[in-house]
N, C-alpha and C positions, 0 to 999 in steps of 0.2 A: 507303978514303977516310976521312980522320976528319972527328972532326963539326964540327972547326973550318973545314974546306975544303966542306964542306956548306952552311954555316953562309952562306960566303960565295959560292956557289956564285947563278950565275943564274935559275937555277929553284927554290932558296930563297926561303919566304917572308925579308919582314924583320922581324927581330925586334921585338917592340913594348913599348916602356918602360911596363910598369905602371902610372905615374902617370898616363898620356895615355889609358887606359881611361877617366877620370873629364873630363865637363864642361869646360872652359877656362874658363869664370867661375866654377866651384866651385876650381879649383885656382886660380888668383889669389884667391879669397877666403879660404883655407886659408891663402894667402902673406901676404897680409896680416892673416889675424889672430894672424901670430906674435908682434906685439908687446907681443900679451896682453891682458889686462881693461882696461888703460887706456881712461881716458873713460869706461866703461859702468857704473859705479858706480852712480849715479843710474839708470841706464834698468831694470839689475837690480833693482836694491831695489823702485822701484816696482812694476815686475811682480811680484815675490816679494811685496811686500805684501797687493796686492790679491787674487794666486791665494789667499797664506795664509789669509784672511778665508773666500770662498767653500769650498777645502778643508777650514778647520774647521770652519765651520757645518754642511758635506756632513755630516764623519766625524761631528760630536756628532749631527746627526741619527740618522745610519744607528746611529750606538751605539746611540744611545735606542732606536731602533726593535727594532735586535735584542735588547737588553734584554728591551722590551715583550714582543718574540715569544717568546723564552727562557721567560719567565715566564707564557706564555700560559694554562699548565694551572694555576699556581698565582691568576692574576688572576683567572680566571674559576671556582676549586674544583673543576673538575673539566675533562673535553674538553669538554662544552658545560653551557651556562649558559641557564635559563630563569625568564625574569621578570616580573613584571605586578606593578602595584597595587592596593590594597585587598582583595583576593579571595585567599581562601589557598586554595590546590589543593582539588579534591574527590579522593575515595577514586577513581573513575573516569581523571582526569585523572593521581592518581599512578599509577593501575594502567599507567595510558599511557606516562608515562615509564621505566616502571621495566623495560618490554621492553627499553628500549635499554641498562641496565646500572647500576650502583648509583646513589640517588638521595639527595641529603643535603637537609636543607629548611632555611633561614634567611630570618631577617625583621628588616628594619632600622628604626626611623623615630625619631623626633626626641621628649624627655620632658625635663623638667625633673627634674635630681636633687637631691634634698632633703635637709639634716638631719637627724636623727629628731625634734630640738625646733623644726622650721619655724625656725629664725633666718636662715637661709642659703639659697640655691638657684642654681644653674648649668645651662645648656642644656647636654644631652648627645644621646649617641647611643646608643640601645640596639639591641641585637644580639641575637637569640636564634637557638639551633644546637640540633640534632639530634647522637643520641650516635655519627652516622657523619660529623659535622664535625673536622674537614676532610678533604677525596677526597685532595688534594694539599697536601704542604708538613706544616708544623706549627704549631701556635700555642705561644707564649714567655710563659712566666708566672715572675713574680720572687717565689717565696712558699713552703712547703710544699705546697700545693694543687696536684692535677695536674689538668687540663682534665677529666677522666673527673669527677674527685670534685666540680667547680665544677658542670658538666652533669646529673650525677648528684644535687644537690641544688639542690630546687626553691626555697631560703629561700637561694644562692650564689650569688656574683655575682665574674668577674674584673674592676679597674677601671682603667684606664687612668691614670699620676700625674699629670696635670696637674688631674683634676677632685678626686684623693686632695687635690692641694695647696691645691684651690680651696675646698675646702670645710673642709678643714684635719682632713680622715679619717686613719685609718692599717689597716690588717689589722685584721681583729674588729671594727671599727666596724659600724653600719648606715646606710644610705643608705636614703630613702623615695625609690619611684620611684611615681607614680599611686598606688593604692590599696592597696601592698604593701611590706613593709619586707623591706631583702633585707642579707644579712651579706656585708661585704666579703673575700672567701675569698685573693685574691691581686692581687697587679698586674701588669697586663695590659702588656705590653713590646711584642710584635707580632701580626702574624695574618696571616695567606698572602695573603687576600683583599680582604685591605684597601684596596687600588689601581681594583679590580674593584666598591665599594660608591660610591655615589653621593656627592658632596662632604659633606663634615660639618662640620657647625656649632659641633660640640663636642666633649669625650674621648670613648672609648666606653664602653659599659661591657657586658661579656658574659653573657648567663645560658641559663638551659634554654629551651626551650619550655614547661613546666612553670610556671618563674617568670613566664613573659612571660604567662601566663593568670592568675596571682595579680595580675600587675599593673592587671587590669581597664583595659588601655588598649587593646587588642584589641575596638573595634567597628563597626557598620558606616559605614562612610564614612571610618575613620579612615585617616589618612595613614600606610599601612606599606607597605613592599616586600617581598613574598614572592620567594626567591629559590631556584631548584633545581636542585644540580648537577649533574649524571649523569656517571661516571666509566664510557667506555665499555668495553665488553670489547678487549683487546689486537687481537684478530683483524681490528678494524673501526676501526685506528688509523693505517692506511696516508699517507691524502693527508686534505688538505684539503679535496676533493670530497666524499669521503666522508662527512665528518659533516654536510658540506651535506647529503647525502644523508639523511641521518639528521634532520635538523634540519626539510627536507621531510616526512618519511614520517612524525614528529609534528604538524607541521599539517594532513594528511591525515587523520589518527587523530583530531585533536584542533579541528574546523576556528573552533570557537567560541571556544578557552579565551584568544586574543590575547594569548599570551607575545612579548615582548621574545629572539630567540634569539644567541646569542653563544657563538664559540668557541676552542677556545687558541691558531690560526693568527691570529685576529682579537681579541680580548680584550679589546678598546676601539675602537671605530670611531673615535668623536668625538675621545680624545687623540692618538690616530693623525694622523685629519684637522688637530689644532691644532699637532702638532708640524711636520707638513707646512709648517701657512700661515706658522708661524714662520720656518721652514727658508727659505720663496721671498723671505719680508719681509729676514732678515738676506743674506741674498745679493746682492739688489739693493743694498741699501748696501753691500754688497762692490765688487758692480760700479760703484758710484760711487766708492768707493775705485781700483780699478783707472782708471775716464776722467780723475781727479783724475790721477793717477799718470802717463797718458795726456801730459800736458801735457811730462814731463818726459821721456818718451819723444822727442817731440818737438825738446827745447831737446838730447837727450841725441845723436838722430839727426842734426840741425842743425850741432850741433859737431864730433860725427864727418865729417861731410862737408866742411862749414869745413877741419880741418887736412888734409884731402887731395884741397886745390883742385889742388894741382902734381902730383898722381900722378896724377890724372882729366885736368887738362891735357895730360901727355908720353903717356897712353894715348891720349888723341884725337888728337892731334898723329902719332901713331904708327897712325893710320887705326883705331882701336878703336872698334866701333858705339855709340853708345848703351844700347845692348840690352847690353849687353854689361857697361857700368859700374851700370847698374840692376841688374842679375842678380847681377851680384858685391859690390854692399854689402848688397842687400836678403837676399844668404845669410849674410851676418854680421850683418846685423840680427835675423835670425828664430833665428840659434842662440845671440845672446844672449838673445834673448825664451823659448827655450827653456830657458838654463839658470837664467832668473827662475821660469818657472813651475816646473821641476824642483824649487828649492827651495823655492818657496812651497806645494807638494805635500808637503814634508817637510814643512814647520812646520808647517801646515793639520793633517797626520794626528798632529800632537803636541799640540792641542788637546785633545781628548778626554784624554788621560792629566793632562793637568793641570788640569783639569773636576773628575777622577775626587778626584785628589789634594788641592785646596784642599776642594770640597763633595758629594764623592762620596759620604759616608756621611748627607747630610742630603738625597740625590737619590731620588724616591718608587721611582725604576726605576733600575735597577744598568746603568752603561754596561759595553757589551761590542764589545773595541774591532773594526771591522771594514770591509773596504775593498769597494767597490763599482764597478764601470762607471760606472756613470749619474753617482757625486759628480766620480771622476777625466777624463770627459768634460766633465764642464759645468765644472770649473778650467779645465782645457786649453783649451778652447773659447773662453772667456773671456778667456785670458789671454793667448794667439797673435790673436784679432781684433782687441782692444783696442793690441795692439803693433804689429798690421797699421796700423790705421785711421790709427793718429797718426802710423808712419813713412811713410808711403807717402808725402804730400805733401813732406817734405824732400828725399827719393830724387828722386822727378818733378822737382824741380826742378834737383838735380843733374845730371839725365839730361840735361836740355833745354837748357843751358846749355852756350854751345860754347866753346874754349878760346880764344879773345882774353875772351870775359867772363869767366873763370875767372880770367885774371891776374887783369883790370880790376876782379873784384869785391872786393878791397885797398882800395880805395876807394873804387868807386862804390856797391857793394852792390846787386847785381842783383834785381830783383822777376818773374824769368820765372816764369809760370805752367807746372806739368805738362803732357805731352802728355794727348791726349782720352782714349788708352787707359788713363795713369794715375789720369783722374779718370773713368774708368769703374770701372775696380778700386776706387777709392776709395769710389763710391757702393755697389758692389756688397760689398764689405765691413761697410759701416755698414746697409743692408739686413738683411747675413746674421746682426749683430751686434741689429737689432732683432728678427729673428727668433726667435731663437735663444732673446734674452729670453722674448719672446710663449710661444714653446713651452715653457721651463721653468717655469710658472706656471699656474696652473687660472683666474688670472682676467687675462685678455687684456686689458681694459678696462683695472684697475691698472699693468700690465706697459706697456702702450703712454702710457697717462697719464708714467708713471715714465721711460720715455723721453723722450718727447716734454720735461717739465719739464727734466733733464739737459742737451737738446739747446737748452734755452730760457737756462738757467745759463750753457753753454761760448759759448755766441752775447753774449750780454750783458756777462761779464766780458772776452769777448774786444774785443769790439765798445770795454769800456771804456777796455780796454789801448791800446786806438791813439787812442782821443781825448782820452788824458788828456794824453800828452806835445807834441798840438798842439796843444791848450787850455793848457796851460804856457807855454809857448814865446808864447802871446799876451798875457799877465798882462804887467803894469808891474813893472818891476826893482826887489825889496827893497831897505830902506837898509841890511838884516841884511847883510854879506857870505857869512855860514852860510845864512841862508837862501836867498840868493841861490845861491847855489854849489849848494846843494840842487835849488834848481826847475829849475837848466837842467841838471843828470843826469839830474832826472825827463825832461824837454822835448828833451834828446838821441838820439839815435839809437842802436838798440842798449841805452838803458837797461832797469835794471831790473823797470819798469812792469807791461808784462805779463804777464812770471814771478809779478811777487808777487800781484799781482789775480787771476790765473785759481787760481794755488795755493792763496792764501789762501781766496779768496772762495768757492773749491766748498767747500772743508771747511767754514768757518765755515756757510755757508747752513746746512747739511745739522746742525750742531749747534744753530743758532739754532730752524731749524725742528724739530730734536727734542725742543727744552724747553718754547718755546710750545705746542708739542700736547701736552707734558706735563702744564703749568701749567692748560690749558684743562681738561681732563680733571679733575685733581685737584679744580678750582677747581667741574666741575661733580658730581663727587661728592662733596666734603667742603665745601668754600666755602660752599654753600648750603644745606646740609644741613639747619641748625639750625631756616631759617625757614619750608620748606615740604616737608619730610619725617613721615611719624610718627614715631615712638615708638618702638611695636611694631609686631610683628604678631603675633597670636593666632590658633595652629594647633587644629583639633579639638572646636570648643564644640560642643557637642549643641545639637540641632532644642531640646528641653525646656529647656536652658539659656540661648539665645540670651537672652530677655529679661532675667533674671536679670544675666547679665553686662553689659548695658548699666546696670541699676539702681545694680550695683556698684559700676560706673566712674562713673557717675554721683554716688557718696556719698562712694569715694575718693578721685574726682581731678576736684574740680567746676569746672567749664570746659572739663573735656577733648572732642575732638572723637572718634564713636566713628562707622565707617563698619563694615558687614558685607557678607557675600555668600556663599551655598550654595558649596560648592567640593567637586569629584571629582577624579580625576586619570584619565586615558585617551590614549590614543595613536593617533596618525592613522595605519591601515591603508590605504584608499583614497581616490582622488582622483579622482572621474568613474568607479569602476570597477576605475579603473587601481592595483594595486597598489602602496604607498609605496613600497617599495626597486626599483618601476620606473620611478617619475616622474623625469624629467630635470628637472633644474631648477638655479637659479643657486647657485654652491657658498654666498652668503652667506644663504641660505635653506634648506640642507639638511638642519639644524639642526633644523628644526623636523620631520620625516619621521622621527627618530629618539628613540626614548626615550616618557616622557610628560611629557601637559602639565598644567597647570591646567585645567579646565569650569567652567562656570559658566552660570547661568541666570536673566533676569531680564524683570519684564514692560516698564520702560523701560530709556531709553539708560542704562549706567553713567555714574554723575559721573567726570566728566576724558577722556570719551568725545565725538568729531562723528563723526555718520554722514552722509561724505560722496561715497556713492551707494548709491540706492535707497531703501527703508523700513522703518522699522520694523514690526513687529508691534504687533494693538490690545491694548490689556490684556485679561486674562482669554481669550486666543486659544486656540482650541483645535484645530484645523488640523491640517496635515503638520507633519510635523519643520524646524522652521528654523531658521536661523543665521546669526551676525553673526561675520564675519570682518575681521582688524585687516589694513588696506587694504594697505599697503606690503607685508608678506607675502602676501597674497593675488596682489597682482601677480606676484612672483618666481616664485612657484608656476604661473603663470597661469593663476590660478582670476577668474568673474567671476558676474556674480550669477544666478541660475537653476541652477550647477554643483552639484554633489550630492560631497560632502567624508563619510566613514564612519569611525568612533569605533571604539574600542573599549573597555567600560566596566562592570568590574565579570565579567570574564566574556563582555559581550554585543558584538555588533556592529549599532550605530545607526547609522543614514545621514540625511542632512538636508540641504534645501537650503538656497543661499544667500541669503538678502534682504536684506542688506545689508553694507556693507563702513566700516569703521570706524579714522578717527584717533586715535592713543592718544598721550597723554606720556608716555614711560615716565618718562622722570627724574623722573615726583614722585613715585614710591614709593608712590604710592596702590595699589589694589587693581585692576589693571591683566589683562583676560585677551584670550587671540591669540582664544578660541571662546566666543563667549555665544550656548548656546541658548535657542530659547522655553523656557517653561514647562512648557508639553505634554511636550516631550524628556526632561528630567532630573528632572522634580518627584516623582515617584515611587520617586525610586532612592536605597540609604541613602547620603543627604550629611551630611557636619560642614560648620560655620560658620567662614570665615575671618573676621577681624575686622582691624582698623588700629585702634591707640590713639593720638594725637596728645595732646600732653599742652601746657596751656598755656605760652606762652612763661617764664615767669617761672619754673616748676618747675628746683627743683635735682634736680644728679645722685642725690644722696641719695632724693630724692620718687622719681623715678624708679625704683630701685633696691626702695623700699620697694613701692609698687604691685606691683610683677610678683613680689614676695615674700607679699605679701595676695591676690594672684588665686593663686597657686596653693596655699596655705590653703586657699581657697576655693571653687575648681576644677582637683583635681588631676591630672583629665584633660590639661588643656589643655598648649602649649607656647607659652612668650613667647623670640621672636628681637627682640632689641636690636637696632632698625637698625644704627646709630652701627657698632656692633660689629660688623655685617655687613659694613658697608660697609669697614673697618678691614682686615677678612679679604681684600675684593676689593682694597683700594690697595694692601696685603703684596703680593699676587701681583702686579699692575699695577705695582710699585716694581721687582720682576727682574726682568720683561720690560724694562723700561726700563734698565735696568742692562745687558742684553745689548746693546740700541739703542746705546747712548751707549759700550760699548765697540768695537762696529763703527765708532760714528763718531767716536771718535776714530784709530781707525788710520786712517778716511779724513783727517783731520785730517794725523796723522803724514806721509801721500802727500803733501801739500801741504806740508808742513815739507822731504820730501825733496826735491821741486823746488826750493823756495826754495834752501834751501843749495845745490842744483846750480847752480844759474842764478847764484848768488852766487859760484859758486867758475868759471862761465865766465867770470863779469866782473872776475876778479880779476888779471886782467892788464892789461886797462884802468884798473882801479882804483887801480894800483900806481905805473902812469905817469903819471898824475891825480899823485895825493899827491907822487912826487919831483919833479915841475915846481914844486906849489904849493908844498914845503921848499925846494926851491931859489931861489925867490922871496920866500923869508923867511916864509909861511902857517907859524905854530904848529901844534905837533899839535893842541892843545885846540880849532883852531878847525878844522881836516881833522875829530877825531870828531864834534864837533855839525853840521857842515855834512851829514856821514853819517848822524848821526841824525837830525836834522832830515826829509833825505829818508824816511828808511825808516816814520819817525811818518807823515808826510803820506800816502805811501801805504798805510801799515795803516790809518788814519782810514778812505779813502776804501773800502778792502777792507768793511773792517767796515759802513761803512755802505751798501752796498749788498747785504751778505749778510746785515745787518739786513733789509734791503726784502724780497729777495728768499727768504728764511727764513720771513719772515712770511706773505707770500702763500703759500708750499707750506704752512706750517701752517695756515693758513685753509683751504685747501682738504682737507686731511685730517680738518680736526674736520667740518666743513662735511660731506661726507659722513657721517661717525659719529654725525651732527646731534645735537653740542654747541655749545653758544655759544662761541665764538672768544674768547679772552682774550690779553689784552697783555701779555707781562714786562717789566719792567724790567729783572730781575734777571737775562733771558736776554742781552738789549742789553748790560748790564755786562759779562755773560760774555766773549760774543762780540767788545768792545772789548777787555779785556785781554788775552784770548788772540793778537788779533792783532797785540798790541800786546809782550807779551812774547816770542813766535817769531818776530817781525821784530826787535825789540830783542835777545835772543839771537843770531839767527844775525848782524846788523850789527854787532854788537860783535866779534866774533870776528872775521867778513872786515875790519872797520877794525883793530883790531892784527894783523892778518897784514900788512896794508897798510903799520901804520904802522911796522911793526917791521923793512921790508924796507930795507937800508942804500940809499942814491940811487948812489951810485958805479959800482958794478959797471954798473947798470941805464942809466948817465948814459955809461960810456965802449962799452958795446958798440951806442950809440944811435951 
């Protein structure tokens, strides 16, 4: 028998066509999408926009990070890193580290570098290294002089150019640093660990340990960071555990010496933590980008449905479930949502390389490009819910809509609501979609606030889009015929209204409210500056000198305002008992559990200081250990008064309770501290004097300049930081973050540009038959485009002014937290008007000469 008589044969199965393996509404969605991208242009892009935002912020994170880690041995000089203030190692405690493997010793802290004839002075940063600096990496010197021979001599010093330029040094010059003149041996280019040293205020400049004792600024109380790296033996270089391990069995060893520990897996907790919070902030404006985008999704779904009222009609008519026509667009909806996000994954992971390329040699960490789960989840995630949520309601409608309304919605234009299953899927989507937020953010509060405002935005603009055009439609008829013509396409059916108001007005908000928070910020660190800031601040006076320098100031700069205060520096180890790196607590407090702080000691309240709960201590107290802790932190912590908070300080480990809790201003720059203890606590212990100079209003920059040039003449101890100039360092940094801001929001901007054109180019066929009616009626072109514009001004006006309103309130409510005073731009208002005013003006001009350029004839005989 052959196998064709087999084949056909009765007790053969029947053969089964391949194709019918697969779904029947996946294969009618296959059939239909052979006609290609068409329509989807707009629903693409948006996706791809928004995914590309969230991908790139992922990938530059994850670069940075792995950067960080990359670099981990060289940020920290060696596999672990141990650190403390003021107290330089004992022979005991190095003996302790030096079981675990080579130990290099370095000390950081802040001096003014001098002239040799006093004319001149600049805040630096001096550095002193051991002749086993550095464990890891190399240091870059531009000179003859090799690091051995700089180290090697105690009267040598490398110096970094900007302070060479500042003081207008060259090679072979001397610099006075404190009480020692030291020869400018080379210039200092880089140094491995430089990432891994606490922020600096100014160049560095390199010397021995040797020199740094000629400098006579090595005393007690003085403000230095002892730092030491231990490179460990290879055999004990396995995991990351491990030098926990290690890290442990030195506190063990060492249970007093309250080292700061750090290691190459970890290298930076805090820029770690800050690249994180950047990372969730820039994303969520992504994810606004993507709902903005969302809209067009929408208009993109809508219209796809629109032209295949007659194929859903002859499937229903032809007994085709419901179920059936939902399933088959909702699979060509989600695999063009697919191949949005596909390429918004592409673009997204091309970020980083062109990061690397415009300012990747000015970047503190070398990105290192790299692809992750958790970034290419959270796009995906984002960019299929966000395409779910907006299409689902145009499908449901589709669905629900039987074929006599399907002719009839030609023109009656049917308003059926989804079935209840599709607006169960709907809610349970937008759920999973706030979820999903919540879970990628460490602060759930923000994350849900951030929602919630979004969902207050789509609700409002949308809300606006449908009362504008029957509040139109109620106005008394212009004597304009342009503007006439104008308000009733606003006031039409089908117009353009809602596209441009939801388009516009999420972007513009979201730019309006990133300037006013900008403006307020700036406004409160530079705006005010002048009239209730100091001066200085003066690091390091001696107990013997305090008075001395008030008499000083007093003869230099008469009227000046001169405030002091004992100052140490210590680090919060426990909390009730509870070890810092076990307390839970709120991420925008954790901050404070890491590093050290400022101490201080005083028999009353500090000026700029309410204690509002509990008491003071009486002057001259002489008691248990106690302490005043700055309120709002103590909360987050949840510390409360009677709790017992333990120091550690100079070496020692103090404990003390609480009595009282304390309101602070930081923004006036005064002498501001998170821990003032009694007297009894720290009076004993060697402190330097911090000081605030406030110099009278009238004082020019000159006076100025000359003062901190005569104090350190005259105390060459000390260190004078120039507010002004501080402050200048913080807006620099505060200006790129905000540069990142404002370029996420403008792409969410661009999402909004894309609707518009989309929405523009669905009404372009209404728009077409509009204009050849009114030519053929004798209407001028000139008076079709102003009638055109006309429209599209009134609606960017009205755009603008309600993403004015509603811009303003989100930046309210963001300073508002960050408790700055709120400020108003003008110049954000201007923004916000032109911008809406030139991307409705753009994209109207172009849809009006497509319009008007389209001949009437063709249009006029196939009617």
């Amino acid at each position: 028998m052959s196998p064709l008589d087999v084949a056909h044969s009765a007790d053969a199965a029947p053969v089964v066509p391949p194709q019918s393996m697969w779904p029947l509404w996946l294969r009618l969605a296959a059939r239909e999408q052979r006609t290609g991208l068409s329509g989807f242009a707009v629903f693409i892009g948006c996706i791809a926009l928004g995914v590309m935002v969230i991908t790139g912020v992922g990938a530059l994170s994850d670069a940075l990070r792995k950067g960080l880690s990359s670099q981990g041995k060289l940020i920290v000089g060696g596999d672990l890193s141990f650190v403390r203030p003021h107290a330089r190692a004992t022979p005991a405690e190095l003996a302790g580290l030096s079981k675990q493997g080579r130990v290099s010793e370095a000390a950081t802290l802040r001096a003014m570098a001098r002239r040799a004839d006093g004319s001149d002075q600049t805040l630096a940063e001096l550095k002193a290294v051991d002749g086993l600096y550095p464990l890891a990496g190399a240091v870059k010197l531009d000179g003859t002089s090799s690091l051995a021979s700089v180290v090697g001599d105690p009267m040598a010093a490398a110096v970094e150019g900007p302070l060479l330029d500042r003081l207008g040094l060259k090679l072979g010059d001397i610099v006075k640093v404190g009480d020692s003149e030291i020869v400018v041996r080379a210039r200092l280019l880089s140094e491995p660990d430089g990432l891994g040293d606490r922020a600096s205020f100014g160049p560095r400049i390199l010397v021995s340990m040797a020199t740094l004792e000629r400098t006579g600024l090595v005393q007690p109380g003085t403000l230095i960071r002892w730092r030491y790296a231990v490179d460990v033996p290879p055999s004990a270089l396995n995991t990351r555990e491990g030098l926990k391990q290690i890290a442990d069995a030195v506190r063990i060893d060492l249970p007093d010496a309250g080292f700061t520990v750090s290691n190459r897996f970890d290298p930076s907790p805090q820029l770690a933590r800050t690249l994180e919070r950047l990372r969730q902030f820039l994303t969520l404006i992504g994810l606004t980008s993507l709902i903005v985008g969302g809209v067009g999704v929408a208009n993109a779904v809508s219209t796809f449905v629109e032209k295949r009222r007659k194929v859903i009609a002859t499937m229903k008519s032809q007994g085709a479930p419901s179920s059936l026509v939902f399933r088959m667009f909702l699979a060509q909806i989600l695999a063009m949502a697919g191949l949005g996000v596909a390429i918004g994954l592409v673009l997204g992971y091309l970020v980083p390389f062109a990061v690397d390329a415009a300012v990747g040699s000015s970047l503190p960490i070398p990105l290192e490009f790299s692809v992750t789960l958790a970034s290419i989840v959270t796009a995906v995630a984002y960019g299929l819910l966000v395409a779910l949520l907006f299409a689902l309601w145009p499908l449901g409608r589709a669905e629900r809509v039987p074929p006599s309304v399907l002719f009839r919605d030609e023109v009656s234009g049917d308003r059926t609501w989804p079935s209840l299953a599709v607006l169960a899927a709907l809610f349970v989507t937008a759920l999973s979609l706030i979820a999903f937020t919540v879970a990628t953010t460490d602060r759930w509060d923000v994350a849900l606030g951030f929602c919630g405002g979004l969902a207050v935005l789509l609700i409002v603009f949308w809300a606006v889009g449908l009362a504008v055009p029957r509040l139109v439609r109620l106005l008394p008829r212009p004597r304009s015929p342009e503007l006439a013509f104008a308000l009733s396409s606003i006031g039409a059916p089908g117009g353009l209204s809602a596209a441009i108001l939801l388009s516009l007005g999420l972007g513009l908000s979201l730019l309006v409210a990133v300037a006013l928070a900008d403006a307020s910020l700036q406004d409160e660190l530079s705006g005010r500056l002048p009239e209730r800031s100091p001066t200085y601040y003066v690091l390091d006076i001696g107990k013997a000198d305090a008075k001395p320098f008030e008499d000083f100031i007093a003869k230099e700069a008469p009227g000046s305002r001169i405030e002091t205060a004992p100052m140490l520096r210590g680090r919060l180890v426990a909390l009730n008992g509870v070890p810092a790196e076990s307390v839970r607590t709120a991420p925008d407090a954790q901050w404070v559990l890491y590093g050290d702080r400022g101490l201080t000691f005083a028999d009353g309240v500090p000026p700029g200081s309410t204690v509002v709960e509990g008491s003071w201590w009486a002057p001259g107290y002489a008691g248990e250990n106690l302490v005043s802790f700055e309120a709002g932190l103590a909360r987050k912590l949840g510390l409360k008064i009677g709790d017992e908070v333990t120091v550690s300080v100079l070496g020692r480990y103090l404990t003390a309770k609480i009595a009282n809790l304390r309101e602070l201003k930081w923004e006036s720059l005064n002498l501001n501290f998170i821990l003032v203890f009694s007297p009894n606590t720290l009076a004993a212990a060697p402190y330097k004097m911090l000081a605030t100079v406030t110099l009278p209003a009238t004082a020019t920059p000159e006076a100025e300049i000359a003062l901190a040039r005569n104090m350190g003449k005259a105390f060459p101890q000390t260190t004078q930081v120039r507010v002004k100039e501080a402050i200048a360092q913080f807006n620099a940094i505060l200006a790129k973050v905000l540069i990142a801001v404002r370029v996420a929001g403008g792409v969410t901007l661009a999402a909004g540009a894309l609707v518009l054109a989309g929405a523009m180019a669905t009404a372009q066929c209404r728009r077409i038959k509009e204009a050849v009616i009114l030519k053929a009626l004798g209407v001028t072109r000139r008076r079709i485009l102003l009638a055109h514009l006309a429209e599209y001004a009134v609606l960017a006006l009205i755009a603008a002014v309600f993403a004015v309103a509603l811009g303003s309130l989100a930046a309210y409510a963001g300073v508002m937290v960050m408790e700055v005073p709120f400020v108003f731009s003008i110049a954000a208002v201007v923004q916000a008007l032109a911008t809406a005013f030139l991307l409705v003006a753009a994209f109207g001009l172009v849809s009006t000469s497509l319009v008007l350029r389209t001949p009437p004839v063709p249009l006029l005989k196939s009617e």
